[in-house]
C-alpha positions in Angstrom: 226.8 -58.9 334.6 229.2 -56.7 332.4 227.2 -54.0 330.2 229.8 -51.9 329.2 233.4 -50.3 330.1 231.8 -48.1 332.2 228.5 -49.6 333.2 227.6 -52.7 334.8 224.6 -54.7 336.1 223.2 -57.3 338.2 219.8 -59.2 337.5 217.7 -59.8 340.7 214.7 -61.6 341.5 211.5 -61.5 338.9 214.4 -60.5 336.4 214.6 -56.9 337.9 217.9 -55.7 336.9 219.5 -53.5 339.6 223.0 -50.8 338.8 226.0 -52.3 340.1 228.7 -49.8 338.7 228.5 -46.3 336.7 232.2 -45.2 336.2 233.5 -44.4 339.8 230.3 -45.2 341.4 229.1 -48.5 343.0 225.9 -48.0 344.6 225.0 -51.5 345.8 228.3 -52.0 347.3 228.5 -48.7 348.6 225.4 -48.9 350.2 225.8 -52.6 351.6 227.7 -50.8 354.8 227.4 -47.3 355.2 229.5 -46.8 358.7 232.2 -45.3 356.9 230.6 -43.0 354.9 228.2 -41.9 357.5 231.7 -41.4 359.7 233.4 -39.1 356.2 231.0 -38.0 354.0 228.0 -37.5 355.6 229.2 -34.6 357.8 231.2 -33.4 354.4 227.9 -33.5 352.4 225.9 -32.0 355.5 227.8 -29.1 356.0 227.8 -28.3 352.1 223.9 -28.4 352.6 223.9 -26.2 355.6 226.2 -23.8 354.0 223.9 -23.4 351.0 220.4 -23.0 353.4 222.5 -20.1 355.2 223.2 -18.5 352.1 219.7 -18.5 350.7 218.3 -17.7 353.6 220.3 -14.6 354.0 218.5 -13.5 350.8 215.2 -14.4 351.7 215.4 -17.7 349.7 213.2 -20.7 350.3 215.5 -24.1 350.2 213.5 -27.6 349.1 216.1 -31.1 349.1 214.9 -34.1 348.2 217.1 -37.5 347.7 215.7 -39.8 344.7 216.0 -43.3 346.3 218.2 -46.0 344.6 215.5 -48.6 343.4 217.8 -51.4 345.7 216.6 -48.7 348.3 212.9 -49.4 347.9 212.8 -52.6 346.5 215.4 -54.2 348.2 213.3 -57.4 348.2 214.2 -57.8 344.5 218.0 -57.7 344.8 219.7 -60.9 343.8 220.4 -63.3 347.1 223.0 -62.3 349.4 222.9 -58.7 348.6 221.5 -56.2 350.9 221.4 -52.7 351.7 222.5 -51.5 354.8 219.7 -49.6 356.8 218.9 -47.0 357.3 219.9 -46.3 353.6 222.5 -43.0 353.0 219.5 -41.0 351.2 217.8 -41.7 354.7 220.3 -40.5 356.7 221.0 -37.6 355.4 217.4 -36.6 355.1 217.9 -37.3 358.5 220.7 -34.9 359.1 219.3 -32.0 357.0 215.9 -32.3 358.9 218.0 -31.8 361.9 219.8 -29.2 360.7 216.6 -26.8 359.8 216.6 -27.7 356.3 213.5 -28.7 354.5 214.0 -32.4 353.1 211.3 -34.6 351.7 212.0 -38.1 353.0 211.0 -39.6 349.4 211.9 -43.3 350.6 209.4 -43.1 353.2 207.2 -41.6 350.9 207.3 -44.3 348.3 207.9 -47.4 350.0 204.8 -46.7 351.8 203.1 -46.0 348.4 204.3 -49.8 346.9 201.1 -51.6 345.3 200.0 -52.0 342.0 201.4 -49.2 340.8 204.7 -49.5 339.5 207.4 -47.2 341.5 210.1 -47.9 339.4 210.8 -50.6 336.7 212.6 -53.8 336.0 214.5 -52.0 333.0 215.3 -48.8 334.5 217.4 -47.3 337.2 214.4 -44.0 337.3 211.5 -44.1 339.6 208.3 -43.9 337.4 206.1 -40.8 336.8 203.3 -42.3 339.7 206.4 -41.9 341.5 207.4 -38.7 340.8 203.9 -37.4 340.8 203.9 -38.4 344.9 207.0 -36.7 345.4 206.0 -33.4 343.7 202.8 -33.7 345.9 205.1 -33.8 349.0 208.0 -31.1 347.7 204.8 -28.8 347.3 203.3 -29.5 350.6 206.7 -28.6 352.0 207.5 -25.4 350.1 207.5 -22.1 352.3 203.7 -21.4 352.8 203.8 -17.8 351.9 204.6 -18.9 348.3 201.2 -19.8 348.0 202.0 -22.9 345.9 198.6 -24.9 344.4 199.7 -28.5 343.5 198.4 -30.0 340.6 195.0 -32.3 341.1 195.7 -36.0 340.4 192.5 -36.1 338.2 194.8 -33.7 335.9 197.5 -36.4 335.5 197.3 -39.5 332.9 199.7 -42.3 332.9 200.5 -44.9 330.3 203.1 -47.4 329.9 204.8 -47.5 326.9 207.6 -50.6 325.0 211.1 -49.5 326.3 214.8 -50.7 326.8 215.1 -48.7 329.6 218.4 -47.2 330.8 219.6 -50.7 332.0 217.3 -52.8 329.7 219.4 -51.1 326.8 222.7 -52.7 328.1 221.8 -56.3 327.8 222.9 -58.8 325.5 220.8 -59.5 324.0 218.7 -56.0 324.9 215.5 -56.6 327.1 212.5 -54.6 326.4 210.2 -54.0 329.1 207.8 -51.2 329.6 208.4 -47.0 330.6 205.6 -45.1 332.6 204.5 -41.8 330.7 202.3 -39.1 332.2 200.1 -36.7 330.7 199.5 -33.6 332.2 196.2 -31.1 331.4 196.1 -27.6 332.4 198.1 -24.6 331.4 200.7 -24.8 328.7 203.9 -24.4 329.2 206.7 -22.5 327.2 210.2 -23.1 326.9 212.8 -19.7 327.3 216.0 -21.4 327.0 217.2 -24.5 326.4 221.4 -25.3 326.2 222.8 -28.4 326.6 226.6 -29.3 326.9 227.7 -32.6 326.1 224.9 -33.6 328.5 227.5 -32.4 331.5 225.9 -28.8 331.7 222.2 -28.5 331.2 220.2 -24.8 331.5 216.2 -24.9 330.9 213.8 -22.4 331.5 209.7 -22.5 331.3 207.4 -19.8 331.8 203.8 -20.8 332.7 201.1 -18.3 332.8 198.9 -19.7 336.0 201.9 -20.7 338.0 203.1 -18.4 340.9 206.8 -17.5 341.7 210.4 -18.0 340.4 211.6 -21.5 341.4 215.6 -22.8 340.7 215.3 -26.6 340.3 219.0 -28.0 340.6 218.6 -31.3 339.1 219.6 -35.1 337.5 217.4 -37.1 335.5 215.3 -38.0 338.2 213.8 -34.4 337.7 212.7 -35.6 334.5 209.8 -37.2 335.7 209.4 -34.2 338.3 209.4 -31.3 335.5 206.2 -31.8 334.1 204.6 -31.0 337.3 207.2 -28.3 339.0 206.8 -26.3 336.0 203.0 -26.0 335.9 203.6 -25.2 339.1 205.8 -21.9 339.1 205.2 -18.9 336.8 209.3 -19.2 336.0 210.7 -22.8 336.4 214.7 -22.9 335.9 216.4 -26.5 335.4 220.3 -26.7 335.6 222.7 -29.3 335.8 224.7 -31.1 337.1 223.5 -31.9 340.4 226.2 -31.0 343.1 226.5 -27.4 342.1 224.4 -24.8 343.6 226.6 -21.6 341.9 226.0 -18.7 344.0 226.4 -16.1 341.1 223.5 -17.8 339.2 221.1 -17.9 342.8 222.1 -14.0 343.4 221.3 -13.3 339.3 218.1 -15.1 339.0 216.7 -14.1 342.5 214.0 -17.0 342.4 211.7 -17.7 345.2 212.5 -21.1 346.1 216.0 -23.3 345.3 214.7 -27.3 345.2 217.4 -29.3 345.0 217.1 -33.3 343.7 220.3 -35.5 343.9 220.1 -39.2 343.7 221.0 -41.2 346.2 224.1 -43.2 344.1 225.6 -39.7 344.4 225.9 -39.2 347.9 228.9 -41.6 347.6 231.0 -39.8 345.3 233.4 -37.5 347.3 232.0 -34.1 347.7 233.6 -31.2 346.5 234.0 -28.5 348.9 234.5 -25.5 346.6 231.3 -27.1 344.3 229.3 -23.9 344.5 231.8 -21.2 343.9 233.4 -21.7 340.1 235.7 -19.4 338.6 234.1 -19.2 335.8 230.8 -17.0 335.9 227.4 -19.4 335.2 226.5 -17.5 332.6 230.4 -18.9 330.9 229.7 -22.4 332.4 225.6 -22.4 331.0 225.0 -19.8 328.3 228.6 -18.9 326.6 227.5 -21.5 323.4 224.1 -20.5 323.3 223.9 -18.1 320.3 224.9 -19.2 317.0 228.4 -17.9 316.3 231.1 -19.1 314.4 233.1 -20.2 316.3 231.1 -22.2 318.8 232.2 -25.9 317.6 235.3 -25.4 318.3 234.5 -23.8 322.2 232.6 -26.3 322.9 235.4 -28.9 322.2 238.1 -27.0 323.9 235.4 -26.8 326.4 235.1 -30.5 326.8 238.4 -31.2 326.6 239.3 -28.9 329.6 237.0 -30.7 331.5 238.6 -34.0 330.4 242.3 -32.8 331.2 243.3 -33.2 327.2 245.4 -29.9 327.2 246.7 -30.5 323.8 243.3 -31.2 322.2 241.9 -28.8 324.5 244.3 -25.9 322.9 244.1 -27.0 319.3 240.1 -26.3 319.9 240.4 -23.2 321.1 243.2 -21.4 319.1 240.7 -22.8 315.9 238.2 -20.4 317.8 240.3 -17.8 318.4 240.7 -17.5 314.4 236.9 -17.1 314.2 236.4 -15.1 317.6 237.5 -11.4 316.4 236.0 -10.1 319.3 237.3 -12.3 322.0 234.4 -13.9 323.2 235.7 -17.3 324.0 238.9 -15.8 324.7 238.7 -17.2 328.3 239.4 -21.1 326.7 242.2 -19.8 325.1 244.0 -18.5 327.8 243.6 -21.6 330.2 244.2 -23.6 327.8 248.0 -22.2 327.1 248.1 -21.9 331.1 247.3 -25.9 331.1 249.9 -26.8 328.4 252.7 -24.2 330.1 252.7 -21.2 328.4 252.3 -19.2 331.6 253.7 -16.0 329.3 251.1 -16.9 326.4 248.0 -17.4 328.7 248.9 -13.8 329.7 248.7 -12.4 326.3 245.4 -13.8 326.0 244.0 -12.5 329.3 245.6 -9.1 328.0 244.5 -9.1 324.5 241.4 -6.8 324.4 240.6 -3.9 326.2 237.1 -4.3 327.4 236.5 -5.0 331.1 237.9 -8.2 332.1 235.8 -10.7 334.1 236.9 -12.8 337.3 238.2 -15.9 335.0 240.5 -13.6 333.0 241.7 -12.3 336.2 242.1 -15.5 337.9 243.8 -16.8 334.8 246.2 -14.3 334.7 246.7 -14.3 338.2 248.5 -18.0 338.4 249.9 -17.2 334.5 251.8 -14.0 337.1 252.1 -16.7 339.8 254.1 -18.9 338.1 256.1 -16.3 336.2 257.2 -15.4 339.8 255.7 -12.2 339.8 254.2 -13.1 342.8 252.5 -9.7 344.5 250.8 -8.6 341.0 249.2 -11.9 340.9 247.9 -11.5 344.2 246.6 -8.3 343.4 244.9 -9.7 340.3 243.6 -12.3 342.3 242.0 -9.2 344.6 240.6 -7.9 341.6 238.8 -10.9 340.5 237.6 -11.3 344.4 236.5 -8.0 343.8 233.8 -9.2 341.2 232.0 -11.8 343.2 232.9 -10.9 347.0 232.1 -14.2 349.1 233.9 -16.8 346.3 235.5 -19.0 348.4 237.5 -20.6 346.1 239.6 -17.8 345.2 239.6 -16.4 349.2 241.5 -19.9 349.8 243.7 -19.2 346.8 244.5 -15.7 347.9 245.3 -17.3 351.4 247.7 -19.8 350.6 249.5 -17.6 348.1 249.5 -14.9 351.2 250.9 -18.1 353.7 253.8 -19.1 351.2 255.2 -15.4 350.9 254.9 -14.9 354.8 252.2 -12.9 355.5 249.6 -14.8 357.8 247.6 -12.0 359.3 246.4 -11.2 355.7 246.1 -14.7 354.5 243.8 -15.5 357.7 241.2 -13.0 356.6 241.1 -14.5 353.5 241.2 -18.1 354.8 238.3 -17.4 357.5 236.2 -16.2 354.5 236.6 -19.5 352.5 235.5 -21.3 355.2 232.3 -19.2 356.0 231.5 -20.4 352.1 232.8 -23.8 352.3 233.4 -25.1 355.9 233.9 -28.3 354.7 237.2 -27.3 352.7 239.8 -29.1 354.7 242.8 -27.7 353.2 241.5 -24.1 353.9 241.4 -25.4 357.8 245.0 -26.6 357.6 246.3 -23.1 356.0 244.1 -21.4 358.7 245.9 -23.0 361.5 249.6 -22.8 359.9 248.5 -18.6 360.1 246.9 -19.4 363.3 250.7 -20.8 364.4 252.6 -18.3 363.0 250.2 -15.4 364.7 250.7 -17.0 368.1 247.6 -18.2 368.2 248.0 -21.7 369.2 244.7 -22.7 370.4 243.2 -21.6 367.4 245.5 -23.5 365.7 245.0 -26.8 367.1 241.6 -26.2 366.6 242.0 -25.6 362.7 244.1 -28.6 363.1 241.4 -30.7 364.3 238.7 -29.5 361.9 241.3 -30.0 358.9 241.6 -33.6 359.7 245.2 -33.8 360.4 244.5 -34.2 364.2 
């Protein structure tokens, strides 16, 4: 059933309507045979997890995953006829994999299919699992939280829940619309108050909530699953910090905010988008990807579209944007957008101005920026040493270590580029190219086991 140019669905049994397509992502097909994805990206996605618990637990961090179940996952008995989801499901197998691994993972599908009565788990309209739902997983993401936190889950005899008329997120896309019914919980104790709220173009999301009987600092990394999850996670911590998207845990944010416990929700449709190796380690600084439009300023419109269209490749647009900001930016604040935007568009010599035009101290995205504006104006050891610089500010980023590596391969020096190469891959071990530039330095030290080893991991053997 087509909904929309980027949305379609397919109406199952009892008129349950199930997601068959969000832009790149097909989660009924994908999940019809999961042999090659458990053969790809389920060791991808696994390492990126394991990565992240060593990381956190090098800092004394608690680490919390939990998968949100697609609702063909649980009520697979109410997809259309011929359609089936291959078993066990990919939210179950990587559970799976991360239990087995060390990693604390709530096994939500378990959790809920064995909680299917007459209490709706999800609904007919909606792609979400309903508050009831989430209410059972909080229970469980609680009960598996590190017990020196000292966490006290909220009582069920606190929590309410109504239903209320609603299209739904899939409801919404029929023609004509269908109106069904949304869950809605109420929640009595302790208030709670909102710190910071920012929202960008509904791709970056930062919230935080303070809550006077709650104990510890928790870092929720979320989707809109968490939705239903928030009212109860942030009754629960004294600090609760929400931030999207989902597939980025950035390491300058865990190292600023120091919180007790990282709880990360990713639903299952997800898991079958390729992951991104270098996810957790941005050039940009969170505080530029989360806060930089926070405060009212004059020229945060037009940041906020050169933002955007960064993100959407429009280099032209993307420039026009941010040289509008520029003209109300005196004191370079959103400088940064400039000077990647006239780096995208070609104006390696321009992008350089920018990175160069005021004197304060320059963060890593100004260096890295005017690193690759130097790189491709053949200056090729200062921007190597710019690129040092910026390493400089946030020590363990792999993504520049690989950068600084394969800049190091191509002008012949493997020994050096090795160090740097073996440091991306203590951050990302799943980066293949890194692997492949680590045995090409391996080969040209001598090294040739090493190599072929590399070779092996890279994927090219």
């Amino acid at each position: 059933m087509l909904a929309g140019s980027n949305l379609s669905l397919l109406e199952g049994r009892n008129g349950w309507l199930f997601l068959e397509r969000y832009d790149d992502a097909q989660p009924l097909q994908s999940g019809a045979d999961l042999s090659a994805w458990s053969q790809t990206m389920l060791p991808q996605l696994r390492a990126v997890f394991r990565a992240r618990h060593e990381r956190l637990a090098e800092r004394g961090i608690g680490f919390l995953v939990v998968v949100a179940p697609e609702k063909a996952s649980v009520h697979g008995e109410l997809l259309p006829p011929g359609i089936a989801q291959d078993l066990p499901t990919a939210s179950e197998r990587l559970t799976a994999a991360l239990g087995a691994d060390g990693i604390r993972a709530v096994d939500a599908l378990a959790l809920l299919t064995g909680a299917k009565g007459p209490v709706p788990l999800y609904y007919d309209v909606d792609t979400h699992w309903t508050s009831f739902a989430a209410y059972r997983v909080y229970r469980a993401l609680v009960a598996a939280a590190p017990a020196h936190l000292g966490l006290t889950p909220i009582g069920p005899d606190c929590v309410w829940y109504r239903d209320k008329p609603s299209f739904g997120d899939l409801g919404v896309h029929m023609r004509p619309e269908r109106k069904g019914v949304m869950q809605q919980a109420e929640v009595a104790g302790s208030d709670v108050a909102s710190v910071i709220e920012t929202f960008d173009d509904r791709e970056c999301a930062f919230q935080r909530y303070t809550c006077a009987t709650g104990r510890g600092r928790a870092l929720v990394v979320r989707d809109s699953f968490t939705t239903f999850l928030a009212p109860f996670l942030s009754r629960t911590f004294a600090e609760t910090t929400f931030v999207a998207p989902s597939n980025a845990l950035p390491d300058d944010l865990v190292e600023d905010l120091a919180p007790d416990l990282v709880i990360v929700q990713v639903a299952e449709r997800a898991l079958f988008y390729p992951p991104d190796a270098f996810v957790d380690w941005s050039i940009r600084t969170w505080r530029q990807t989360y806060l930089e439009s926070e405060a009212e300023h004059p020229a945060r419109k037009h940041n906020r579209q050169a933002r955007q269209a960064l993100k959407q490749g429009q280099w032209a647009e993307a420039l026009a944007a941010a040289e509008a900001a520029r003209a109300r930016d005196p004191e370079g604040r959103f400088i940064h957008n400039l000077a990647e935007a006239r780096l995208r568009t070609g104006d390696l010599a321009g992008a350089l101005t920018a990175c160069e035009a005021f004197a304060r101290p320059k963060d890593r995205l100004l260096q890295t920026l005017a690193a690759y504006a130097l790189w491709g104006l053949a200056q090729r050891d200062e921007a190597i040493a710019r690129l040092k610089q910026a390493l400089a500010m946030q020590p363990r980023n792999a993504r520049l270590h690989f950068q600084c590596g394969e800049w190091l391969m191509e002008q012949r020096r493997p020994a050096e580029a090795q160090t740097h190469l073996q440091a991306a891959l203590e951050g990302a071990p799943a980066h293949s190219a890194s692997w492949y530039h680590l045995g090409m330095a391996h080969h040209a030290l001598g090294v040739f086991p090493a190599a072929e080893e590399a070779f092996r991991r890279s994927g090219i053997i």
